[in-house]
C-alpha positions as CSV (number, residue, x, y, z in Angstrom):
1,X,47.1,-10.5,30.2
2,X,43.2,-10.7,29.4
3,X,41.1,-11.5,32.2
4,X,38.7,-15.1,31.9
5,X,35.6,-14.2,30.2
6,X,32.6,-15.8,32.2
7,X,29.4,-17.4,30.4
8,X,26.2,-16.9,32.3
9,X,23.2,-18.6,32.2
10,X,22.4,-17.0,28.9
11,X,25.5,-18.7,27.0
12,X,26.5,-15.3,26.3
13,X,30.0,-13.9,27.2
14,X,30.2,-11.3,29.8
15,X,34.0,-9.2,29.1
16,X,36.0,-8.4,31.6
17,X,36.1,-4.5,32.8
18,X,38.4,-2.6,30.5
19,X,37.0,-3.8,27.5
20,X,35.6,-1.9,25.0
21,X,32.5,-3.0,23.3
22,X,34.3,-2.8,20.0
23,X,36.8,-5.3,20.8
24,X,34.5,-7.9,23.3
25,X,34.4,-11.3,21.4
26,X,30.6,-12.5,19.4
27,X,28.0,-13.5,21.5
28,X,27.8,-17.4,21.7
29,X,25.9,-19.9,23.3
30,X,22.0,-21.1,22.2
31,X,20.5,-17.3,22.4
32,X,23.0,-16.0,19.7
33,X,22.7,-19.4,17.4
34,X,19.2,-18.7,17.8
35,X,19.2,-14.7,16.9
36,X,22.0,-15.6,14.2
37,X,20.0,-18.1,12.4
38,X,17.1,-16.1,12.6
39,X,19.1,-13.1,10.8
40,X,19.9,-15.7,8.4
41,X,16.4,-16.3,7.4
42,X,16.0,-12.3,7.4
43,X,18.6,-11.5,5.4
44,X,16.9,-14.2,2.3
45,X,13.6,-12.7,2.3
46,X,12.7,-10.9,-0.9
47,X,11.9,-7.3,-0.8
48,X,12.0,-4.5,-3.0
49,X,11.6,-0.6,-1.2
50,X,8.8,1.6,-1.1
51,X,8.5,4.1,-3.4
52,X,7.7,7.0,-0.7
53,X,3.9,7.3,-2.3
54,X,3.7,3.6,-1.2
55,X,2.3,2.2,1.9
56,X,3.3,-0.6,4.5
57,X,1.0,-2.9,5.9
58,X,1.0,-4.7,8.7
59,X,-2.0,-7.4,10.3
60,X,-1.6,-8.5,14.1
61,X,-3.8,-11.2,15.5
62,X,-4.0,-10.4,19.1
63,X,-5.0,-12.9,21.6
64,X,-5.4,-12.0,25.2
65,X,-5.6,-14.2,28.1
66,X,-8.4,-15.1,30.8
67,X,-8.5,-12.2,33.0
68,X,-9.5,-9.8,29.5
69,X,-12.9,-10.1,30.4
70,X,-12.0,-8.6,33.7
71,X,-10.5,-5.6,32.3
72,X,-13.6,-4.9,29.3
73,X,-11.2,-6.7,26.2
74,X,-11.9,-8.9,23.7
75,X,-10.0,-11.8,24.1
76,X,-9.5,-11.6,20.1
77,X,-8.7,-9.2,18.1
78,X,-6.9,-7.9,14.9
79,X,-5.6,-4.8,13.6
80,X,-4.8,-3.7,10.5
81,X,-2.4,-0.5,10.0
82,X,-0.9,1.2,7.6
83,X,1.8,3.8,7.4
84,X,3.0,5.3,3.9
85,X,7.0,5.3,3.7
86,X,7.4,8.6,4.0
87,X,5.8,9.2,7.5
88,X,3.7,11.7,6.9
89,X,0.5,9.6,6.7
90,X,-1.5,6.5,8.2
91,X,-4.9,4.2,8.3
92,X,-6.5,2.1,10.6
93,X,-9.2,-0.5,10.3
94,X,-11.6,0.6,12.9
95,X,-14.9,-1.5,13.6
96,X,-14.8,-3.0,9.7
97,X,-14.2,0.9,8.4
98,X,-11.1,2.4,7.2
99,X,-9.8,6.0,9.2
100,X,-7.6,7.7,7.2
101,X,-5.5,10.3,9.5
102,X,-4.6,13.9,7.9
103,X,-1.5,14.1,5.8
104,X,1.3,15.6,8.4
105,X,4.7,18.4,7.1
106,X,6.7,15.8,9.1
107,X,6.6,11.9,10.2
108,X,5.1,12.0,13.9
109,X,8.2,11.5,16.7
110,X,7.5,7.8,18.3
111,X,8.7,6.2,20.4
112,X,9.0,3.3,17.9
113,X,10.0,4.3,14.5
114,X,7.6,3.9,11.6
115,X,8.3,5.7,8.7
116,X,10.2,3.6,6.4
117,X,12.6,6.4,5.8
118,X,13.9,6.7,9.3
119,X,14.0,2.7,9.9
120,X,16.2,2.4,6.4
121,X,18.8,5.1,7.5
122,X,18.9,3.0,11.3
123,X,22.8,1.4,11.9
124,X,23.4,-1.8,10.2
125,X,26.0,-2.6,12.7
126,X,24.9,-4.4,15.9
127,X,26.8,-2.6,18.4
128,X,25.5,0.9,17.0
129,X,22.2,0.0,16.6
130,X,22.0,-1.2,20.3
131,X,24.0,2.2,21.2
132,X,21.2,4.1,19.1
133,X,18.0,2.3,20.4
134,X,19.7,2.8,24.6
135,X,19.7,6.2,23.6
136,X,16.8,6.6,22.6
137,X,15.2,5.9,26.1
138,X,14.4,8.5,28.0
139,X,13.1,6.6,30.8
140,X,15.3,4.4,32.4
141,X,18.9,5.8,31.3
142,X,20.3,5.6,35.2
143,X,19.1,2.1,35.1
144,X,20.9,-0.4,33.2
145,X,18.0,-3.1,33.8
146,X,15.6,-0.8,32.9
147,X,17.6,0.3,29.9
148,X,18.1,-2.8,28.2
149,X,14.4,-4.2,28.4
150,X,13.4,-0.9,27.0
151,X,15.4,-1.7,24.4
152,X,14.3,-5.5,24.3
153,X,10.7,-4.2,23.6
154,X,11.7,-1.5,21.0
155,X,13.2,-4.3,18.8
156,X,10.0,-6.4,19.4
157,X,7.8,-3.8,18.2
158,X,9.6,-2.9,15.4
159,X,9.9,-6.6,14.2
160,X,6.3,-7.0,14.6
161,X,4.8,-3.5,13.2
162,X,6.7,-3.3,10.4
163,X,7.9,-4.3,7.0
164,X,11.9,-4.0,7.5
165,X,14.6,-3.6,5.0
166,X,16.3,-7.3,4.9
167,X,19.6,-5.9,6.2
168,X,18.0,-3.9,8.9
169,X,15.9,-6.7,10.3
170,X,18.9,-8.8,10.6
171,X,20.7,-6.2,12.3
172,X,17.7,-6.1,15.1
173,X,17.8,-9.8,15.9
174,X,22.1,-9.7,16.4
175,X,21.6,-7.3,18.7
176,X,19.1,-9.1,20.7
177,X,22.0,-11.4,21.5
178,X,24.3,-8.6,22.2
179,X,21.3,-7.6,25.1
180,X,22.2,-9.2,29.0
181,X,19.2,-11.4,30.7
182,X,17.8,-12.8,27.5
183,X,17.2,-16.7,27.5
184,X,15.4,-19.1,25.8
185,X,12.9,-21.4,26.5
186,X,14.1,-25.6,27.1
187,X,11.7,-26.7,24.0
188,X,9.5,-25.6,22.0
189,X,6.2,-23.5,23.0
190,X,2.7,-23.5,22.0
191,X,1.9,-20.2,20.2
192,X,-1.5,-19.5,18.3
193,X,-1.5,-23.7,18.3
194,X,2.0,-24.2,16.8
195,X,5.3,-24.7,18.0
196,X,7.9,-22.3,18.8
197,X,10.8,-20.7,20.3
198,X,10.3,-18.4,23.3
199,X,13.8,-16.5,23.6
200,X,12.8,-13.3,26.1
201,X,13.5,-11.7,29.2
202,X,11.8,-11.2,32.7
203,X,10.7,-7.1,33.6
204,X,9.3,-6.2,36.3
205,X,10.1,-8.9,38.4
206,X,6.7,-10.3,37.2
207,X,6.2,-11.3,33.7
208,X,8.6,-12.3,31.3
209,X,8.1,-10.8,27.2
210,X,9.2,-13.4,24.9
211,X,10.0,-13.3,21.3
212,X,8.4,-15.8,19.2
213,X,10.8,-18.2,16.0
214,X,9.8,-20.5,13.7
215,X,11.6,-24.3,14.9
216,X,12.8,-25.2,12.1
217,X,13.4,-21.7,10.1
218,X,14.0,-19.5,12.7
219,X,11.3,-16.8,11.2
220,X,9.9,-14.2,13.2
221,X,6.1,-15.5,14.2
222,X,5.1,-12.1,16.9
223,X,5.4,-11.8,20.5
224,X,3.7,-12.5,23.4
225,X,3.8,-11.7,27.8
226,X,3.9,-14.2,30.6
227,X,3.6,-14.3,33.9
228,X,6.2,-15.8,35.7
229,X,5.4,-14.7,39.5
230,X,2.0,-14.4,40.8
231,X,0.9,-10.4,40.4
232,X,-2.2,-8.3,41.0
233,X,-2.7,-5.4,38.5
234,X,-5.2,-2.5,40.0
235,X,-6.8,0.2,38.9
236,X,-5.4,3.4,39.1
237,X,-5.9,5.7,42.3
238,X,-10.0,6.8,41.9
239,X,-10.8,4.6,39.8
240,X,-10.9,1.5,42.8
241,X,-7.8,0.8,43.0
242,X,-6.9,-0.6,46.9
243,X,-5.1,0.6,49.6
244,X,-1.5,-0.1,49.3
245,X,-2.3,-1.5,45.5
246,X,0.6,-1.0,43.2
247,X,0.8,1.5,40.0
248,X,-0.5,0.9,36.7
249,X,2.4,-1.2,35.8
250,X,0.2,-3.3,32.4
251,X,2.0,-5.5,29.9
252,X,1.9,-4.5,25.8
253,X,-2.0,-5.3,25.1
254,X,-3.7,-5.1,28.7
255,X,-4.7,-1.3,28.5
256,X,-8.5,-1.3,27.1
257,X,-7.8,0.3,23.4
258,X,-8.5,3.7,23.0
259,X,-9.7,4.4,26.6
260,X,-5.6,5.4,27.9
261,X,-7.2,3.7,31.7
262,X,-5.8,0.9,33.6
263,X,-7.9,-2.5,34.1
264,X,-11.3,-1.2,35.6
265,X,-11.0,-3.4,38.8
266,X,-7.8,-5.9,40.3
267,X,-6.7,-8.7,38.5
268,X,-4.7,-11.7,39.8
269,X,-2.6,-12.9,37.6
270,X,-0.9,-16.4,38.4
271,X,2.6,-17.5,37.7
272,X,2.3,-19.7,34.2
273,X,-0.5,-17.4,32.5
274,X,-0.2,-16.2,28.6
275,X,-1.6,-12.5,29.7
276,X,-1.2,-11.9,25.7
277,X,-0.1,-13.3,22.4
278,X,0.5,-10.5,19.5
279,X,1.1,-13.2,16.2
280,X,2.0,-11.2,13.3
281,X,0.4,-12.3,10.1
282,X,1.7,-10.6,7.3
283,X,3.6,-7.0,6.5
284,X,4.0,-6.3,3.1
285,X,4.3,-3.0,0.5
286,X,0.9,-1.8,-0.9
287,X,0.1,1.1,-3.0
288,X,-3.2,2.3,-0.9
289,X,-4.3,2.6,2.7
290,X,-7.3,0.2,2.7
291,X,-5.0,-2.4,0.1
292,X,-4.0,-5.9,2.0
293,X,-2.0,-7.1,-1.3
């Protein structure tokens, strides 16, 4: 006889030992509705694929919190990006002026897929996408914690800095439910100055990176860090970091862009703060770098 399956504090059923992933029952509680309605709304969105001489476009509105100053950041920003479907070439709106980078034999090997080729050949089942995207970590494999927010934060960029085939955007957001430690916020959340639901997990003991859905249709709105424990982030060693002061150890958005350096002096971060809020305004299929519709 089947052991009890337990529910944790996630609402999410934890199987007994012995029991193959391909058999454990569907995630349930309020993360899962959440994910499931939100692959809902994913899989009604209209899209029609790139041609591979096409381009995808993608605009992020970043927003960082108080302590930017403190590490030489804007506390605004945007970016603009594009990456044609095949891979092999992309833009960026630099300064008001579009940089074209040189046409490549092969899509460059990221960490985070972005060549619509490779994300439409991606699993469409949950269970072997999660398989596909633990695999794909190369840094945490003998740590299970490690494992499965690397593979938390992989799905949250590829949600945000892309322009998804319906199915495979669904597919993302199941397995988010399928991923142990995730929870979602009591009520709604104030994000860019509109409400929302925060359904994340804490890393690094620290802060906590949270997913962003529409209320009421369950859309993907972006991303965002908070600190949920008091933490001080220091420079690296030379560059003043203190006496017992812990590694570089920044959330998504605190490095100053384009310098690859840590926060130029300590910052104390308190337990409540928004270090950064990543809202995603639009992705859609252009025929030019440079095009926005």
């Amino acid at each position: 006889m089947v052991g009890a399956i337990t529910v944790g504090i996630t609402g999410q059923a934890t199987p007994p030992a012995g029991i193959h992933a391909a058999q454990q029952p569907p995630p349930s509680g309020l993360v899962a509705q959440s994910f499931e309605l939100a692959a809902m709304h994913a899989e009604t969105e209209p899209f029609t694929p790139p041609r591979p001489d096409q381009w995808t476009y993608v605009e992020v509105k970043m927003v960082r919190g108080k302590g930017a100053e403190q590490k030489g950041q804007k506390r605004n920003e945007t970016t603009r990006s594009w990456v044609r479907a095949d891979g092999r070439q992309s833009a960026e709106m630099i300064d008001g002026k579009l940089h074209i980078l040189p046409e490549t034999l092969d899509p460059p090997r990221t960490w985070v897929p972005q060549d619509y080729r490779t994300l439409a050949g991606l699993p469409t089942e949950p269970q072997a996408l999660l398989d596909w995207l633990r695999a794909r970590d190369s840094t945490g494999q003998d740590d299970k914690a490690q494992r499965d927010a690397a593979s938390f934060n992989m799905i949250n960029s590829m949600l945000r800095e892309n322009v998804l085939p319906p199915r495979l955007k669904a597919t993302l957001l199941r397995v988010l439910a399928l991923i142990p430690g995730v929870t979602q916020s009591v009520g709604p959340v104030d994000f860019d100055g509109r409400p929302a639901i925060a359904v994340g997990m804490v890393q690094d003991g620290w802060r906590r990176e949270d997913i962003l859905l529409d209320p009421a249709t369950h859309e993907f709105l972006g991303s965002r860090t908070v600190v949920v424990k008091d933490h001080t982030l220091y420079p690296p060693a030379g560059e003043g970091r203190q006496p017992g002061g812990r590694p570089d150890d920044l959330p998504p958005g605190a490095r100053p862009e384009g310098t690859g350096r840590a926060v130029p002096e300590e910052v104390r971060l308190k337990e409540g703060d928004v270090e950064v809020e990543l809202i995603r305004v639009t992705g859609k299929i252009v025929d030019a770098p440079g095009q926005t519709n």
